[in-house]
C-alpha positions in Angstrom: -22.5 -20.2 9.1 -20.0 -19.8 12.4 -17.7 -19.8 9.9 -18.3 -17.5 7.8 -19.6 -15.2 10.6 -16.1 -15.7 11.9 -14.7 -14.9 9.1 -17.0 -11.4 8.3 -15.8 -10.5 12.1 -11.7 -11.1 11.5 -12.3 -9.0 8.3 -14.4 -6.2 9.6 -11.4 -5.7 12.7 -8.9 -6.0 10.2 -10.1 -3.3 8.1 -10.8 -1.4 11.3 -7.7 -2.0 12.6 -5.6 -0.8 9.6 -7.8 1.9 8.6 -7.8 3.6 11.8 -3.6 3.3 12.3 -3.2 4.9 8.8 -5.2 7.9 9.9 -4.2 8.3 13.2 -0.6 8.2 12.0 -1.4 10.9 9.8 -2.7 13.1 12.3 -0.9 12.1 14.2 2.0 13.8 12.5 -0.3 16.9 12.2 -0.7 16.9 15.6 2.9 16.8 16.6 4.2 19.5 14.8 1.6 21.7 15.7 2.6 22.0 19.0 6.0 22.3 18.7 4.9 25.1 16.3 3.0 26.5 19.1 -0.7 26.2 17.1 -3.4 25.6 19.4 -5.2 21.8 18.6 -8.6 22.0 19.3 -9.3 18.8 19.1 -7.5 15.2 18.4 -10.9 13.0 17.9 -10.5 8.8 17.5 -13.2 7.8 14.9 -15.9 10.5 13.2 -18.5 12.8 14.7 -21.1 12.4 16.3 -18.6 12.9 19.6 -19.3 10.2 22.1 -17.0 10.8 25.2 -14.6 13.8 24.9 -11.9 15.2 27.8 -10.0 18.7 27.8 -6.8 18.3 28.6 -4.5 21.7 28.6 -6.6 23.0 25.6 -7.1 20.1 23.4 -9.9 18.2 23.4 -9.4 14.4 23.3 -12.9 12.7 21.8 -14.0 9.2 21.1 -16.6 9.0 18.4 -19.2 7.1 17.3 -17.5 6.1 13.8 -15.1 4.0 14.6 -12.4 4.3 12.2 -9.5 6.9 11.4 -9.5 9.9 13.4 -8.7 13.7 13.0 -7.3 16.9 14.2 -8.8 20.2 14.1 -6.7 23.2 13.8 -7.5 26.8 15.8 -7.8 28.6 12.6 -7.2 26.4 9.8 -10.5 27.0 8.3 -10.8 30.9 8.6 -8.3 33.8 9.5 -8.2 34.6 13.5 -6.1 37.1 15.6 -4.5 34.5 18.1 -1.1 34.0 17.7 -1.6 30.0 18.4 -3.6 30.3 15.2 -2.6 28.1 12.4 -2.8 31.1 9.8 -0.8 33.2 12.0 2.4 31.0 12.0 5.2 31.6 9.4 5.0 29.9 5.7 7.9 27.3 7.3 5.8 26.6 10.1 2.8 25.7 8.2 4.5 23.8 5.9 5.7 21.8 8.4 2.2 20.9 9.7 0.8 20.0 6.0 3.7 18.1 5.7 4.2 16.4 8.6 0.8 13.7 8.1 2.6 12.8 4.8 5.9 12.1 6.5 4.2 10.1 9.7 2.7 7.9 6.9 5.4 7.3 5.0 7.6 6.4 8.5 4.6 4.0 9.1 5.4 2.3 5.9 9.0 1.7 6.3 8.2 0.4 10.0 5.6 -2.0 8.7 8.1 -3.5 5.7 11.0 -3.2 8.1 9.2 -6.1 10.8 8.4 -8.4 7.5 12.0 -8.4 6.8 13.6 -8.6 10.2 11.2 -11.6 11.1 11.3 -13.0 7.3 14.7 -12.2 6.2 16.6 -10.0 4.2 16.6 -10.4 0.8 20.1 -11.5 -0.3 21.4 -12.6 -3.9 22.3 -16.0 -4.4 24.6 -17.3 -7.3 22.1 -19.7 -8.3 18.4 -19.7 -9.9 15.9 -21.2 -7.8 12.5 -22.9 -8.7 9.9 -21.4 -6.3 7.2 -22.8 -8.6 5.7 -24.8 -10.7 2.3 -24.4 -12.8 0.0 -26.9 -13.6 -0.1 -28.5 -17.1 3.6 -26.9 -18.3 6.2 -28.2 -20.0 8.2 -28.3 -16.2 5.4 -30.1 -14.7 5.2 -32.8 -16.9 8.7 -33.1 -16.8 8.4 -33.6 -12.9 10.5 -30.4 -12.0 9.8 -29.6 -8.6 9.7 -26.3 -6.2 13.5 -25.7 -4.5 15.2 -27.1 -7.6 18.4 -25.5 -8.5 18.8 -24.8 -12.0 22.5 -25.3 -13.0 23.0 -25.6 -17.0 20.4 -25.0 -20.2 22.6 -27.2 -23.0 25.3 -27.9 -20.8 26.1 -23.8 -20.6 26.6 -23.1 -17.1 23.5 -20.9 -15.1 25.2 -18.1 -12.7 21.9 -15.5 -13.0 18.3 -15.0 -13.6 18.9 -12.7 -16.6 21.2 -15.5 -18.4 18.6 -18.6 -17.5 15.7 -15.9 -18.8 17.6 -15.3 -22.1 19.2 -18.9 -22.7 15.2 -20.4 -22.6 13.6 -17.7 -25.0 16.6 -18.6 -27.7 15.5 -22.7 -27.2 11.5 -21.8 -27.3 10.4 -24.8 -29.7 13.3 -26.6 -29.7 13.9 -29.4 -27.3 16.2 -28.5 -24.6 18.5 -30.4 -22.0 18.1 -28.6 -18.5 20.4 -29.6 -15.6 19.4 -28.8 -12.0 20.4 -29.9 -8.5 17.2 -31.9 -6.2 18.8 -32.2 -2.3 22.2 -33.6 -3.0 21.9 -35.1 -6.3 22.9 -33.8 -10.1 19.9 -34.8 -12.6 18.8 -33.5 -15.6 15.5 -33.2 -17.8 14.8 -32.6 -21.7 12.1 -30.7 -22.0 10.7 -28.0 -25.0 9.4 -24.5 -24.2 6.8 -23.2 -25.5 6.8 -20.1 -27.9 3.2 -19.2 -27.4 2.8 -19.9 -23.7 -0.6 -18.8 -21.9 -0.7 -15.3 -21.0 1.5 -14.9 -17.8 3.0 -18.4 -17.5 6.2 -18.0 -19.8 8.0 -20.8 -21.5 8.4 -23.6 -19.0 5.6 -22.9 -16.6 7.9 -22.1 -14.2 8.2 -19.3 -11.5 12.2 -18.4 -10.9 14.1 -16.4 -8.1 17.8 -15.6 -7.4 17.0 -14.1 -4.4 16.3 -15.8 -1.2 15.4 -14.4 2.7 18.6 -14.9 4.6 19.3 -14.2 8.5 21.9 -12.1 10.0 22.4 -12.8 14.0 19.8 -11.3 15.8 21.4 -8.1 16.9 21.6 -7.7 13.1 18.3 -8.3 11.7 16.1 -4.8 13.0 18.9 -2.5 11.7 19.1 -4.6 8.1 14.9 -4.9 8.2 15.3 -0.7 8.4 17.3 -0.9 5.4 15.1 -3.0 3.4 11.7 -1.4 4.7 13.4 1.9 3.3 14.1 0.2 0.5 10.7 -0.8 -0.1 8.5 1.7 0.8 10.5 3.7 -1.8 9.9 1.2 -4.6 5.9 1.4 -3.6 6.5 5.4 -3.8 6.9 4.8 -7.4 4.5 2.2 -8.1 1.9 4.0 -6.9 2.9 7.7 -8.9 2.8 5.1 -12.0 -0.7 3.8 -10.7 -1.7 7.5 -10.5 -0.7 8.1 -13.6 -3.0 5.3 -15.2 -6.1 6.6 -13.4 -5.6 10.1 -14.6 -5.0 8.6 -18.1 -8.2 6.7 -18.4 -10.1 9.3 -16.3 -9.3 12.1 -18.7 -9.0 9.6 -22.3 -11.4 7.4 -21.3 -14.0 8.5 -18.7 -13.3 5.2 -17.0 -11.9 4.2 -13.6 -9.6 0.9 -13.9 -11.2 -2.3 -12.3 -7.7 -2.9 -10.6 -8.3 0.2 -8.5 -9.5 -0.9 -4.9 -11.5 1.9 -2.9 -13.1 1.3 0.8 -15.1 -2.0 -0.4 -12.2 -3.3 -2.4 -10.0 -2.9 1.2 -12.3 -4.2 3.1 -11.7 -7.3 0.8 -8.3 -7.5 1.0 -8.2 -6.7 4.4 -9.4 -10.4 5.1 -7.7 -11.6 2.5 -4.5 -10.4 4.7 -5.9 -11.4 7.9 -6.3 -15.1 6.6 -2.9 -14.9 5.5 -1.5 -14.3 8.9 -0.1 -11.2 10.6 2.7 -10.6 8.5 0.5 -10.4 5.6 -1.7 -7.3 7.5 1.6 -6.0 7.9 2.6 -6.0 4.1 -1.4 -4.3 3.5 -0.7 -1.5 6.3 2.8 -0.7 5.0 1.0 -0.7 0.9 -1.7 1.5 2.2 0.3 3.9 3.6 2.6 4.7 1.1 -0.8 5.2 -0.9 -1.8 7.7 1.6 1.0 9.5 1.8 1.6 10.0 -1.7 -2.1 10.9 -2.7 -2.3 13.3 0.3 0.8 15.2 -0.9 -0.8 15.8 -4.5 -1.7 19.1 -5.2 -5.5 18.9 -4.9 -7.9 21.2 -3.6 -8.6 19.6 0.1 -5.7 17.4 0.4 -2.3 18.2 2.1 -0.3 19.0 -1.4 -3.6 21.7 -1.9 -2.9 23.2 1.2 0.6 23.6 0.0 -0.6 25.6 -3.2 -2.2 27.9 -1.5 1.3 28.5 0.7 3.1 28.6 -2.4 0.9 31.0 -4.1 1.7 33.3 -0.7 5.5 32.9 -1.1 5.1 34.3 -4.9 2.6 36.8 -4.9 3.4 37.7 -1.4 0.0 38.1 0.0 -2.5 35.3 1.2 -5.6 34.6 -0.3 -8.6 35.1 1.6 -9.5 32.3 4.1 -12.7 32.5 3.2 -11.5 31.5 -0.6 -9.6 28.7 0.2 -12.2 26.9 2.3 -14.7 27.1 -0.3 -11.9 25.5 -2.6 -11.7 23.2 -0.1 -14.8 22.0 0.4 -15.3 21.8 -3.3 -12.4 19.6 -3.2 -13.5 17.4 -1.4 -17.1 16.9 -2.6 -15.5 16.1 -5.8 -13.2 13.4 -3.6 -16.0 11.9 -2.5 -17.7 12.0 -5.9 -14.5 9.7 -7.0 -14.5 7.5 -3.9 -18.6 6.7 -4.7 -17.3 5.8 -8.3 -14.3 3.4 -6.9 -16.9 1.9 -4.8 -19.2 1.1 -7.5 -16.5 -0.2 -9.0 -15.4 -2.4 -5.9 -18.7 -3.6 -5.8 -19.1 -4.8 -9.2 -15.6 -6.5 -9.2 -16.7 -8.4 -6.1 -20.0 -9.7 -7.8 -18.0 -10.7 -10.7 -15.5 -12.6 -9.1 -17.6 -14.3 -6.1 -21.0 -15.3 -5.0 -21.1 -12.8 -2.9 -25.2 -13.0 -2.1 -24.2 -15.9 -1.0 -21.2 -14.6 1.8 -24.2 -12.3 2.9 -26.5 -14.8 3.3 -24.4 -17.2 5.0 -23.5 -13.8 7.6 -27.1 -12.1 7.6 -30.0 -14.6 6.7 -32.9 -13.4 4.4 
């Protein structure tokens, strides 16, 4: 039971933890360009209303509240048209744009900082001139073999390995047909005969074996932050497009099928992970914060009614018609926006929820935490 209690607690702060960064980041950003654009904040609030401890400090009011995750900053006239000139709507379309834009860009900076300390404490990912085994699975041709993890796959038929592409290609031609593999073990030259499979189980390919050319190499130290920037960049860019293709799945099923995909994770589902991560060690919270924000940049910048890109529409639609739409208009866009967000985070949750019963006891984790 300490255990698990333990373990519940880790999880919980976790979650807490990276939850609360990725929105604080975020308005964070909001809350620096609005006063260089010379909005007036009302209020930067830690956590959700209701307001436990708050401090006025030249105009803004700095709050504490009683739920503690994320946080939030509240605009003088975001909501509704007003004659101060520190009012949001009374600053320029560049100005504004700034502001909208400026949550996405703090979260996104987040990410690339977060990949950037995995590499420069991990290593930068360097091509070698040799294929690596970084593992083996159980009951495969290459486990029964006795190939191990770190061998050094030189030749397939005595023709000479110098990529992953040529190793991948050579064992698809051999697939049924026994094949002579060569590989290097420490300092010694050995080789196996071994056939792959040409129906192999779904995900384990023809050997059972899990390949790299790539390996984590370190630079002096000097070196390593400005080549971890590089690589976070890097990154954080590749998860840009991952997730625009994940989008593009959800809206897909969404609109074909009704359905949201089991593989999408909502506040339960990150809770989950989150001590998945922490179990795995700090790094590993690092990889989820860096994920997660990318994720929260990119679906903040969509163009949907209460999000950052809907804000944008409506300053779009003021370039090109030249005249703003009522204030009064776009908040109750808005707010329908994000009732129907909420609608879609219940449904991920459901979702999250049902995954977790499927895949673990999980009465049994609340037992162990909560006795009844």
């Amino acid at each position: 039971r300490n255990g698990a209690s333990c373990y519940m607690i880790v999880t919980l702060l976790t979650f807490l933890f990276v939850l609360s960064l990725l929105v604080l980041v975020h308005e964070g950003g909001h809350f620096l360009a609005a006063k260089k654009a010379g909005i007036k904040v009302e209020e930067f609030g830690f956590g959700y209303p209701p307001r436990i401890f708050g401090k006025k400090i030249k105009g803004t009011v700095y709050s504490i509240n009683a739920i503690p995750f994320g946080g939030f900053v509240r605009l003088l006239g975001e909501e509704q048209a007003e004659s101060s000139k520190s009012a949001f709507w009374q600053k320029s379309k560049k100005a504004r744009t700034a502001v909208i834009v400026a949550g996405v860009f703090a979260n996104f900076l987040l990410a690339i900082l977060a990949f950037s300390a995995i590499y420069t404490v991990s290593g930068i990912p360097t091509k070698t001139p040799w294929v690596k085994i970084v593992g083996i699975l159980p009951d495969s041709p290459a486990q029964q073999v006795g190939l191990k993890e770190g061998d050094l796959v030189l030749a397939v038929e005595e023709e000479k390995i110098e990529s992953l592409t040529e190793f991948t290609e050579l064992i698809k031609k051999k697939t049924g047909q026994e094949t002579e593999i060569g590989f290097k073990r420490g300092d010694s030259d050995l080789n196996v005969w071994l056939t792959p499979r040409k129906e192999p189980p779904a995900g384990e390919g023809p050997l059972g074996v899990v390949v790299s050319d790539i390996e984590l190499k370190k630079y002096p130290f000097w070196q390593m932050p400005f080549r971890g920037l590089v690589e976070g960049a890097k990154e954080a860019v590749g998860w840009v497009k991952l997730t625009l293709a994940g989008l593009g799945t959800i809206l897909n099923d969404l609109l074909r099928h009704g359905t949201v995909p089991k593989d999408i994770a909502g506040p339960v589902g990150i809770l989950q992970i989150s001590g998945m991560a922490a179990r795995s060690g700090v790094l590993a919270v690092f990889q989820l914060l860096g994920i997660l924000s990318v994720n929260l940049a990119v679906l903040n910048i969509l163009p949907f009614p209460a999000l950052d890109g809907g804000r944008l529409v409506f300053i779009v639609y003021e370039a090109v018609f030249r005249r703003r739409p009522k204030a009064s208009f776009e908040h109750l866009v808005n707010t329908a926006g994000m009732a129907l967000l909420l609608f879609l985070i219940t449904l991920v949750t459901i979702n999250d929820i049902g995954r977790i019963l499927e895949t673990t006891d999980f009465l049994s984790r609340l037992r162990s935490f909560w006795p009844f």
